[in-house]
Backbone as CSV, one residue per row, in Angstrom:
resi,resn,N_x,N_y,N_z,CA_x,CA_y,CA_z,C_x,C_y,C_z
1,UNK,35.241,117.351,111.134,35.254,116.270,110.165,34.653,116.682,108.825
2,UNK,34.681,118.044,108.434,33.865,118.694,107.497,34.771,119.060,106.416
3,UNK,34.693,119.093,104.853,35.735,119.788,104.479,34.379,120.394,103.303
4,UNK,35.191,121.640,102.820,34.189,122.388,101.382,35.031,121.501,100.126
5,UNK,33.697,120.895,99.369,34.221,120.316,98.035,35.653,121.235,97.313
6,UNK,35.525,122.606,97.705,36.315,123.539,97.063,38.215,123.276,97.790
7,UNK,37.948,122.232,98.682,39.001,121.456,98.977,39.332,120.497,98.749
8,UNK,38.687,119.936,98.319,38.926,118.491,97.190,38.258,118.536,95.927
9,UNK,38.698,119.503,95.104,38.760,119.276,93.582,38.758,118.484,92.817
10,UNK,40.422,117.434,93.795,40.182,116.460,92.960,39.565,115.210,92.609
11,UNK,38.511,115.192,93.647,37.293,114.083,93.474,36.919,113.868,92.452
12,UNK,36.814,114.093,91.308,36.302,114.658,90.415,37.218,114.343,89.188
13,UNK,38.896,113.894,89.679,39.322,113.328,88.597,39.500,111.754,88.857
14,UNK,40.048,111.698,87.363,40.288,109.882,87.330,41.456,109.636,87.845
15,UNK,42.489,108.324,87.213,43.717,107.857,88.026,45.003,109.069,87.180
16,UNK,45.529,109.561,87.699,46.579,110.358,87.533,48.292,109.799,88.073
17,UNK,49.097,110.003,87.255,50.204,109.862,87.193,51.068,111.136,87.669
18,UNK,51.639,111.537,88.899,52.623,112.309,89.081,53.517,112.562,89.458
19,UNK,54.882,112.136,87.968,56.403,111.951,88.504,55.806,110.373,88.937
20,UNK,56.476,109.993,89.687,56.445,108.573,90.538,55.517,108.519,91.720
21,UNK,54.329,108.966,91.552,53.265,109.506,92.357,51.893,109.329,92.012
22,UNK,51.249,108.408,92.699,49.677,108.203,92.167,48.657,108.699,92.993
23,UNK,47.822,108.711,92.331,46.630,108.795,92.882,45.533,109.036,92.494
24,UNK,44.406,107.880,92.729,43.239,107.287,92.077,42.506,107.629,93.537
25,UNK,41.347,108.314,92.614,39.425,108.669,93.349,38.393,107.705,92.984
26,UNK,38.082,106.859,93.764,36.783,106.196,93.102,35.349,106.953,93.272
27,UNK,35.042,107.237,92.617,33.056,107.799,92.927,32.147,107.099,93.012
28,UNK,31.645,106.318,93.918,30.485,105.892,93.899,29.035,106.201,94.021
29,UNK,27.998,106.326,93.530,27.201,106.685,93.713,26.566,105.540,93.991
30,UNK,25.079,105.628,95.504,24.382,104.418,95.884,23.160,104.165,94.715
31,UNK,22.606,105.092,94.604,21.762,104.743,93.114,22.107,105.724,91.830
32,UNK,21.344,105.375,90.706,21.767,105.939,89.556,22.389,107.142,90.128
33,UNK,22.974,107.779,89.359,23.352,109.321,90.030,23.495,109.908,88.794
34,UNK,23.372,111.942,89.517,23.087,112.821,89.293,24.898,113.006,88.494
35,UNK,24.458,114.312,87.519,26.049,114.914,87.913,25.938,115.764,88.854
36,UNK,27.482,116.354,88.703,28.586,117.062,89.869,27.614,118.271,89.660
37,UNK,27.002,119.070,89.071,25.978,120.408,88.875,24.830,120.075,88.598
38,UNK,23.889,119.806,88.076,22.461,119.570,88.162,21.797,118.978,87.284
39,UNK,21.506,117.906,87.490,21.104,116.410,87.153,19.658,116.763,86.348
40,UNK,19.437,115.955,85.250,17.863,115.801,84.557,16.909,115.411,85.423
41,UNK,16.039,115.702,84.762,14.861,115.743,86.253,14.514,114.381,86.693
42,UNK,14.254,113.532,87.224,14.224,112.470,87.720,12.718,111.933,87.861
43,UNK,12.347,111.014,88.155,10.440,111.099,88.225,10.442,111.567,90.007
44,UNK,8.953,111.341,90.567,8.815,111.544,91.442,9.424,110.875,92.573
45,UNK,9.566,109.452,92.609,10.038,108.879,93.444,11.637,108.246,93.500
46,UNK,12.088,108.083,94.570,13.653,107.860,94.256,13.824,106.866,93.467
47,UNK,14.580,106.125,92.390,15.175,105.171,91.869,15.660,104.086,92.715
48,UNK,14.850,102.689,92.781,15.629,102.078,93.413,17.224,101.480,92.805
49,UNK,17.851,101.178,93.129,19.350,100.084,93.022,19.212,99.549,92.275
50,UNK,20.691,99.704,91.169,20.106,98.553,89.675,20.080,97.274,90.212
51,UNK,19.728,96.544,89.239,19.333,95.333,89.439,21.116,94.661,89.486
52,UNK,21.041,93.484,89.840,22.341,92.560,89.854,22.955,92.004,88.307
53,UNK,23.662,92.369,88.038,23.886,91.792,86.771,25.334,91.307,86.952
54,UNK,25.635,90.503,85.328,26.930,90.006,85.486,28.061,91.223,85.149
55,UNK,27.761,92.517,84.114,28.258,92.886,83.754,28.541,94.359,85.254
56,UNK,29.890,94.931,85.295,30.544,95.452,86.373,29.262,96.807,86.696
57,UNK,28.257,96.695,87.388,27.159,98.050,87.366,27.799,98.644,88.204
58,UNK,27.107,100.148,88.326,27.242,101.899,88.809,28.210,101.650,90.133
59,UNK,28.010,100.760,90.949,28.555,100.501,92.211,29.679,99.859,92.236
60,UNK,30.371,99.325,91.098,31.315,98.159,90.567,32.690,99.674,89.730
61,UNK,34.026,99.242,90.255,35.032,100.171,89.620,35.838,98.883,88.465
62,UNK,36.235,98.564,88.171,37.459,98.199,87.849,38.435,98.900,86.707
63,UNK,39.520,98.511,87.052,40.772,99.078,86.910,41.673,97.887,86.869
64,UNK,42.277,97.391,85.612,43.069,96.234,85.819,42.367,95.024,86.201
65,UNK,43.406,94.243,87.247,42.313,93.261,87.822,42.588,93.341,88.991
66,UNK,41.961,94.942,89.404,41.168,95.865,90.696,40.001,95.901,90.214
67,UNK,39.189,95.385,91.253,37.655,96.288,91.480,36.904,96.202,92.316
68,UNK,36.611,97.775,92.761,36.038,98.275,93.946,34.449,97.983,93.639
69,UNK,33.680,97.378,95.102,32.473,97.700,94.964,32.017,97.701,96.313
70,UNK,30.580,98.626,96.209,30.299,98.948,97.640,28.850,98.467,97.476
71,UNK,28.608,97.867,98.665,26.893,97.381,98.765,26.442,98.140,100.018
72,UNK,25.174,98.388,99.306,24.427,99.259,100.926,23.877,98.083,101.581
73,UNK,24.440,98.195,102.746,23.871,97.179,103.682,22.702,97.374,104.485
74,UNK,21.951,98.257,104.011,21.043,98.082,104.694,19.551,98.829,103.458
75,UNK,20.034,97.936,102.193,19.502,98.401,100.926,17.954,98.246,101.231
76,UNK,17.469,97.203,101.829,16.389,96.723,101.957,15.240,97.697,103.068
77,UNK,15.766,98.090,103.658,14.949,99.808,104.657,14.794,100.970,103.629
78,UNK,16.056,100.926,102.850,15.803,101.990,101.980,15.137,101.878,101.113
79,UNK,14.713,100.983,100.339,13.714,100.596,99.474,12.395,100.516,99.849
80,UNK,12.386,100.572,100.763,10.941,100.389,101.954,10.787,101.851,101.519
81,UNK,11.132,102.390,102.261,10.927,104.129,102.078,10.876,104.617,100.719
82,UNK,12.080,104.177,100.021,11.673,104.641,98.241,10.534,104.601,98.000
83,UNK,10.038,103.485,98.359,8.865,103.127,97.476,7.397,104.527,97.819
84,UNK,7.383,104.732,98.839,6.925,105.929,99.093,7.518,106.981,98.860
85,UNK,8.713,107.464,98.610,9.219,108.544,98.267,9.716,108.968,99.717
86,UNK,11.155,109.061,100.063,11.579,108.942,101.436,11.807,110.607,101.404
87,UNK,11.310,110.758,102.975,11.090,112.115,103.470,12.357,111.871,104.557
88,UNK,13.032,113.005,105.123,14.141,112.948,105.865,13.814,114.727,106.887
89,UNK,13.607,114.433,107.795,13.768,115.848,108.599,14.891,116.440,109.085
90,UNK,15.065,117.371,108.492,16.387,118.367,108.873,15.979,119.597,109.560
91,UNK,16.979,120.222,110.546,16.630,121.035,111.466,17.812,122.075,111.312
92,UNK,17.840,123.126,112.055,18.759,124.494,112.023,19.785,123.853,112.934
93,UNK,19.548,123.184,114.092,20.794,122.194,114.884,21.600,121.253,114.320
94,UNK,20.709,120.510,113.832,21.451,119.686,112.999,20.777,118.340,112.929
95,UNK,20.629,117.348,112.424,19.652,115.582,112.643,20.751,114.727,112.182
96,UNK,20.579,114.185,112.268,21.528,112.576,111.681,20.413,112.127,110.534
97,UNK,20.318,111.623,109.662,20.128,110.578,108.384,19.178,109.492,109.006
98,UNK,18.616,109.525,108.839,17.476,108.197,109.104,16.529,108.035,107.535
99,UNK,16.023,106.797,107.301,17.523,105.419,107.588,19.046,106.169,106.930
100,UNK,20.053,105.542,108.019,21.457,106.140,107.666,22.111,105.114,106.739
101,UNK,22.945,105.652,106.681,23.792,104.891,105.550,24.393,103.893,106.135
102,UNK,24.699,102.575,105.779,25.296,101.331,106.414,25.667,100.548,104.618
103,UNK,26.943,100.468,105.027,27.745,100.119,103.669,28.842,99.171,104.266
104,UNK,29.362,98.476,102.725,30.303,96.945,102.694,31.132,97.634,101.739
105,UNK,32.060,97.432,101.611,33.027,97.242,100.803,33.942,96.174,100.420
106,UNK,34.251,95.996,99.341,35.120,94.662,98.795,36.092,95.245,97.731
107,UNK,37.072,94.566,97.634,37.720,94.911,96.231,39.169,95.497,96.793
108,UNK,39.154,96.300,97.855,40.369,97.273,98.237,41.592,96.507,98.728
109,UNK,42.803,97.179,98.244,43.943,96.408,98.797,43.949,96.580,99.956
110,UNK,44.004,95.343,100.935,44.253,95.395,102.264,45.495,95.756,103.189
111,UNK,46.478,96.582,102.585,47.443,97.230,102.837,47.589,98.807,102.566
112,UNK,46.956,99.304,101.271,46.548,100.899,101.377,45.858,101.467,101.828
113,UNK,45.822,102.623,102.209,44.936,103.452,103.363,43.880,103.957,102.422
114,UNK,42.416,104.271,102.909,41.349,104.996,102.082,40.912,105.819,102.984
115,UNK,40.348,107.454,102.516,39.748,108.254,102.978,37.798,108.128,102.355
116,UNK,37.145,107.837,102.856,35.942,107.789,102.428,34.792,109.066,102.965
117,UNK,34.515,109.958,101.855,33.833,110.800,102.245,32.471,110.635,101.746
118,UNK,31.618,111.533,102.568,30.065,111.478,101.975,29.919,112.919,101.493
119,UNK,29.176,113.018,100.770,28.521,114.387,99.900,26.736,113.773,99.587
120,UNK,26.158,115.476,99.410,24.999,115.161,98.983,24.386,116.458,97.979
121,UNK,24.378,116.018,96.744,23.981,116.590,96.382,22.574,117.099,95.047
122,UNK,21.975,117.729,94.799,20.943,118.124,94.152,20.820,116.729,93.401
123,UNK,19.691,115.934,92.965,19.222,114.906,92.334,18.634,115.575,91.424
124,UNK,17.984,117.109,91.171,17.236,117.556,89.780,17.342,119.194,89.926
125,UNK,16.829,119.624,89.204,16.581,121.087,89.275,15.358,121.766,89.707
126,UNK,14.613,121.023,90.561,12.948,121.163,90.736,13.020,121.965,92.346
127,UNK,11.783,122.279,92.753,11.735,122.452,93.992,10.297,121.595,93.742
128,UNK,10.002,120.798,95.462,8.688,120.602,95.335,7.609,120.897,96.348
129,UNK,6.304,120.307,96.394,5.377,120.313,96.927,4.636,119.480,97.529
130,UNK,4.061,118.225,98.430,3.557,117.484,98.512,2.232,117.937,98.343
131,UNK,1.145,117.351,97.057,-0.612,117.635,96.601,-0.177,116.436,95.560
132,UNK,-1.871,116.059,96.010,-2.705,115.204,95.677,-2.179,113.807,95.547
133,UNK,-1.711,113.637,97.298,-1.037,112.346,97.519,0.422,111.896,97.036
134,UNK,1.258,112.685,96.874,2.173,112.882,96.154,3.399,113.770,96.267
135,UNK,4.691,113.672,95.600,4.979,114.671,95.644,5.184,115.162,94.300
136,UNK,5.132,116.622,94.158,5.225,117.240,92.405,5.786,118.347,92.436
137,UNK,6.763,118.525,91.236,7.348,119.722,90.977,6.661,120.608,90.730
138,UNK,7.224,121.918,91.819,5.865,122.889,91.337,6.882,124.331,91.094
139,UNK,8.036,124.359,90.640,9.098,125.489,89.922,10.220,124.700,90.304
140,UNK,11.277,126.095,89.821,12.628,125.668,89.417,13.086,125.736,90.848
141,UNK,14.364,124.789,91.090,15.511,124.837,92.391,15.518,126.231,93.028
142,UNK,15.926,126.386,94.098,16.693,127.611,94.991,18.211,127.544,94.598
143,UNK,18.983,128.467,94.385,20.170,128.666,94.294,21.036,127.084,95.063
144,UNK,21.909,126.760,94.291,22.714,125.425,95.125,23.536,126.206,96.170
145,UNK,23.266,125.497,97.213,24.287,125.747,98.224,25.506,125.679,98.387
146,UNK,26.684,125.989,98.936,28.046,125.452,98.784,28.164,123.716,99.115
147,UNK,28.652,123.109,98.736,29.217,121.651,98.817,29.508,121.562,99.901
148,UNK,29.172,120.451,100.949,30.318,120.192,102.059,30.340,118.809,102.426
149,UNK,31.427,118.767,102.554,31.790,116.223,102.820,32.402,116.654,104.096
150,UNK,31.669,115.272,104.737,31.599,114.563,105.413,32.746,114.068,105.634
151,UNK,34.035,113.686,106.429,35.129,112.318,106.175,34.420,111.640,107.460
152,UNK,34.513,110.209,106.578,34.202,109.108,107.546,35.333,109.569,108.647
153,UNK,34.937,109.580,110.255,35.788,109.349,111.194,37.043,108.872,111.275
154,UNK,36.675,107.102,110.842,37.719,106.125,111.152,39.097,106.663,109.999
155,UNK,38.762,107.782,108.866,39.429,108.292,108.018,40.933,108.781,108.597
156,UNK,42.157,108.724,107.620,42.303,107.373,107.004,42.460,106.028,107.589
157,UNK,41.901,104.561,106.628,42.618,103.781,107.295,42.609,102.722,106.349
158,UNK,43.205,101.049,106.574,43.339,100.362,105.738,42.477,99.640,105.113
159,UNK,42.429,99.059,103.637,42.070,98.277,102.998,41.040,97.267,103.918
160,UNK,41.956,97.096,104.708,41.957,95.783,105.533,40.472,96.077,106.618
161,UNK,40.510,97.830,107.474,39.766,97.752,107.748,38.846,97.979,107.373
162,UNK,38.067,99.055,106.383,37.413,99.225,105.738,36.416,97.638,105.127
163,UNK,37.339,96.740,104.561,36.504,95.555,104.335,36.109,94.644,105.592
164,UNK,36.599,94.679,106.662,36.173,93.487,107.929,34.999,94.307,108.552
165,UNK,34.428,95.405,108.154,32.872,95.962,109.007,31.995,96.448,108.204
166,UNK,30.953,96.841,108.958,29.634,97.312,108.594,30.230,98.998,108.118
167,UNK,30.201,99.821,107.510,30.791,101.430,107.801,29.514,102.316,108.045
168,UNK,29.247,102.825,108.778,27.900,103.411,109.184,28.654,105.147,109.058
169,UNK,27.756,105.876,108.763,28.122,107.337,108.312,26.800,107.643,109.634
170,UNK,26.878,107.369,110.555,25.961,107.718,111.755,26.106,109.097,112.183
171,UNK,27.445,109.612,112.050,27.687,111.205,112.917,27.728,111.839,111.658
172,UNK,26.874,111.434,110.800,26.709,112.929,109.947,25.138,113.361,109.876
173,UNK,25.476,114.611,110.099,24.449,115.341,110.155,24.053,116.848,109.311
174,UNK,22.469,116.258,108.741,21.823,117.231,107.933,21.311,118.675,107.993
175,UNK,21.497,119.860,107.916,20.643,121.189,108.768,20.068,121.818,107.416
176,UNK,19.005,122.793,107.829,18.886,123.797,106.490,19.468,125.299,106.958
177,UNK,20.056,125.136,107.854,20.771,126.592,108.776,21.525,126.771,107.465
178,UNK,21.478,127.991,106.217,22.600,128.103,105.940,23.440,129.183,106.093
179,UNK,24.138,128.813,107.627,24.889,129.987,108.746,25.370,128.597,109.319
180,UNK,25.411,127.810,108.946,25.865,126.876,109.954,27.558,126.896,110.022
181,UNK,27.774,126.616,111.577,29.117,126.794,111.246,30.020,125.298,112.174
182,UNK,28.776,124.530,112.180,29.534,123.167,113.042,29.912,122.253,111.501
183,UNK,29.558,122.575,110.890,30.454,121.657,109.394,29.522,120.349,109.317
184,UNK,28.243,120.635,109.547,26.938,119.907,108.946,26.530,120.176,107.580
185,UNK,26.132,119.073,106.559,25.961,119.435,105.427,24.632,120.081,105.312
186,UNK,24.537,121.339,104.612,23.256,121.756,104.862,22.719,121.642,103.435
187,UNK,21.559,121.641,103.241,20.216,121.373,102.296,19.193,122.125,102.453
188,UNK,18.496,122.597,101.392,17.474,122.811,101.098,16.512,121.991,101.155
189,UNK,15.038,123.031,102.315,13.784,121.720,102.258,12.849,121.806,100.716
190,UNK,12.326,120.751,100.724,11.524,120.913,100.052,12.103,120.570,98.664
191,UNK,13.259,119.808,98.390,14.055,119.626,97.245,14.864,118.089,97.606
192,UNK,15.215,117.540,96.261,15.212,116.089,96.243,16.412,116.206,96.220
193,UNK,17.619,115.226,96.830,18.694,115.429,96.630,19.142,113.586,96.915
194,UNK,20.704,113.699,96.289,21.028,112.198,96.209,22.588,112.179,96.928
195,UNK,22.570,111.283,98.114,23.938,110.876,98.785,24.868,110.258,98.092
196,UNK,26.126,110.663,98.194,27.512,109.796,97.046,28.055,109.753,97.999
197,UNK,29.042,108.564,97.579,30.351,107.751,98.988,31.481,108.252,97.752
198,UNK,32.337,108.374,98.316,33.673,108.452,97.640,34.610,107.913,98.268
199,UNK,35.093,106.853,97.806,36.533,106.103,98.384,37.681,106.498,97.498
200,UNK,38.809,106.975,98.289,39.722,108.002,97.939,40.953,107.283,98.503
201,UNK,42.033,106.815,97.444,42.956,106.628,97.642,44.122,107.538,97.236
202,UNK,44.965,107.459,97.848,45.811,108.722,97.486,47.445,108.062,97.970
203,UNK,48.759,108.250,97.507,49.911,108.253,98.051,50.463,109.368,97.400
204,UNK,50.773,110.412,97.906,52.451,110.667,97.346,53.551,111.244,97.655
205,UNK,54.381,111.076,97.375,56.446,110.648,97.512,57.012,111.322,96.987
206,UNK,57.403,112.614,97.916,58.277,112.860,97.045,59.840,112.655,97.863
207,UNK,60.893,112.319,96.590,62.161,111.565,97.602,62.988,112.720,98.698
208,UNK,62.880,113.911,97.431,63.269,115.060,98.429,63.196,115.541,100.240
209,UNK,62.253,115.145,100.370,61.571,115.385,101.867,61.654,114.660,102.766
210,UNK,62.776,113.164,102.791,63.265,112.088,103.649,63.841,113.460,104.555
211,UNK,63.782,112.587,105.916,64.612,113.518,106.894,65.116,112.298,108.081
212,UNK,65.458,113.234,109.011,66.363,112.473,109.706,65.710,113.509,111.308
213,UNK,65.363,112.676,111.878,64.315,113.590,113.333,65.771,113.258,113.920
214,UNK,66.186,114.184,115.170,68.051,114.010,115.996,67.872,115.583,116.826
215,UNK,68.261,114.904,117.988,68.120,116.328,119.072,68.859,117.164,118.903
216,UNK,69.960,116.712,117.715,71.054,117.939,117.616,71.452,118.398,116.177
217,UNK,72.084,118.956,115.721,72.245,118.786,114.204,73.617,117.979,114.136
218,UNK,73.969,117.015,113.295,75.116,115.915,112.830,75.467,116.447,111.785
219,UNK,76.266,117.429,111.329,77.014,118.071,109.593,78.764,117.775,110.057
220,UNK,79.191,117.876,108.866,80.137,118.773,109.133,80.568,120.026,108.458
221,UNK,81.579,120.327,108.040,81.912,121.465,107.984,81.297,122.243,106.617
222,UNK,81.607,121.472,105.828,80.957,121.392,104.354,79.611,121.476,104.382
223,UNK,78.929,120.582,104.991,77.292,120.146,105.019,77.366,121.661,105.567
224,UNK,77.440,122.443,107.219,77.045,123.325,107.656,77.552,124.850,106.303
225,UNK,78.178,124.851,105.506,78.284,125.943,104.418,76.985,125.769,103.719
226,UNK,76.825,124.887,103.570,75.944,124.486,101.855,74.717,125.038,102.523
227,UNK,74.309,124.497,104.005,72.747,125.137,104.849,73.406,126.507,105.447
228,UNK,74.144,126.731,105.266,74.046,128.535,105.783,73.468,129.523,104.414
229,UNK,74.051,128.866,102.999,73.785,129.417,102.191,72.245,129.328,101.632
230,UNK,71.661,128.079,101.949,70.328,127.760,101.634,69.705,128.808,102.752
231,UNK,70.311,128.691,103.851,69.280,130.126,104.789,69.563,131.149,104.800
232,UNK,70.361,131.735,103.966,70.667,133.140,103.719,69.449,133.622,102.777
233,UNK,69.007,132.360,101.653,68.011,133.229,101.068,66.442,132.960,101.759
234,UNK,66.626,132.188,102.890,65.010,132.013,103.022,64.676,132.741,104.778
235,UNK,63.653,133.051,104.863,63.122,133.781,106.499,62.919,132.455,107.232
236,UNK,64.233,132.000,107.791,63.840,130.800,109.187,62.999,130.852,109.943
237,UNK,63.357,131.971,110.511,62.221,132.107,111.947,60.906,132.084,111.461
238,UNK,60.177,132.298,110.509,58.825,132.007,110.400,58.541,130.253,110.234
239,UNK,59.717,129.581,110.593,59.347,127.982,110.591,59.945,127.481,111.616
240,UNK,60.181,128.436,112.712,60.518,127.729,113.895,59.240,128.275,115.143
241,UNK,58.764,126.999,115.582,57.493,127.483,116.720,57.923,127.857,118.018
């Protein structure tokens, strides 16, 4: 359920037009967020959740009169912990997220499919230290690690389900192994880093590629010239199993 960011590039863009072919990435980030490479330094403790306003905040998309928004449902544990500065133990096996992520969604058409992935990455350029009750930057980052997301399980699925539940990112799991090869996102200890959801919609069509599944081939005489000549220039047998 693992993929390297270096497989989805296009997270990273906006709504694109291709030929008769769309496809729109939403980014959400759960609090302020970092960029995609390495974020200004942040204070010591995490940022809680902007406040509620009328105007569309960080968690709010719109597009037309579309708009995506995601609430952490279980904002109120995490703020508990912010407020101390939340510590998370990661191991060379692997841990799950405590407190984990538990999220709502609203806004999505209840007929298109969404892929929702998790990523986590660097919140500053610091490494730190816990002294004198606290935690404090005490030099610069360790080299960034390679990227790796998460796909929600239930991935893909509809509008429809995505909004009727709780979405819990429970089977993902954190390591600092970096040799890992079960497709756990791994991290650096001792360094602050910030979780992003990405809801990812995607279609595309192309008309060319309609087919027709039939235990036998149906041509006739004409049709079977026109595909002898199309396989004269291409190697079949490397597409038959």
């Amino acid at each position: 359920n693992m993929l390297s960011m270096d497989m989805y590039p296009s997270l990273g863009l906006g709504s694109q037009r291709i030929g008769d072919c769309f496809y729109r990435a939403a980014h959400i980030p759960l609090y302020p967020s970092a960029c995609d490479v390495v974020a200004k330094t942040l204070p010591q403790r995490l940022l809680p959740p902007p406040t509620v306003s009328s105007e569309p905040g960080p968690n709010q998309l719109t597009k037309g009169q579309e708009e995506f928004k995601m609430e952490l449902d279980n904002a109120s544990l995490w703020k508990q912990f912010s407020s101390v500065g939340t510590e998370m133990i990661i191991t060379k096996k692997g841990r799950r997220m405590f407190p984990g992520l538990k999220l709502k969604l609203s806004g999505l058409n209840p007929s298109l499919r969404y892929i929702l992935l998790l990523d986590i990455v660097p919140a500053d350029n610091s490494r730190y230290r816990f002294q004198g009750g606290g935690w404090q930057a005490v030099g610069g980052a360790e080299a960034r690690l390679p990227d790796r997301v998460f796909i929600h399980p239930d991935s893909p699925a509809t509008g429809a389900h995505w909004q009727s539940r709780t979405i819990s990112f429970h089977y993902a799991k954190l390591t600092n192994n970096t040799l890992d090869s079960q497709g756990h996102i791994i991290l650096h200890s001792l360094h602050r880093y910030q979780p992003r959801i990405h809801v990812v919609e995607q279609t595309f069509v192309f008309p060319e590629t309609q087919l027709n599944p039939l235990f036998s081939r149906q041509r006739d005489a004409r049709q079977k010239r026109k595909l002898e000549q199309i396989t004269e220039t291409l190697d079949i047998g490397k597409y038959k199993v």
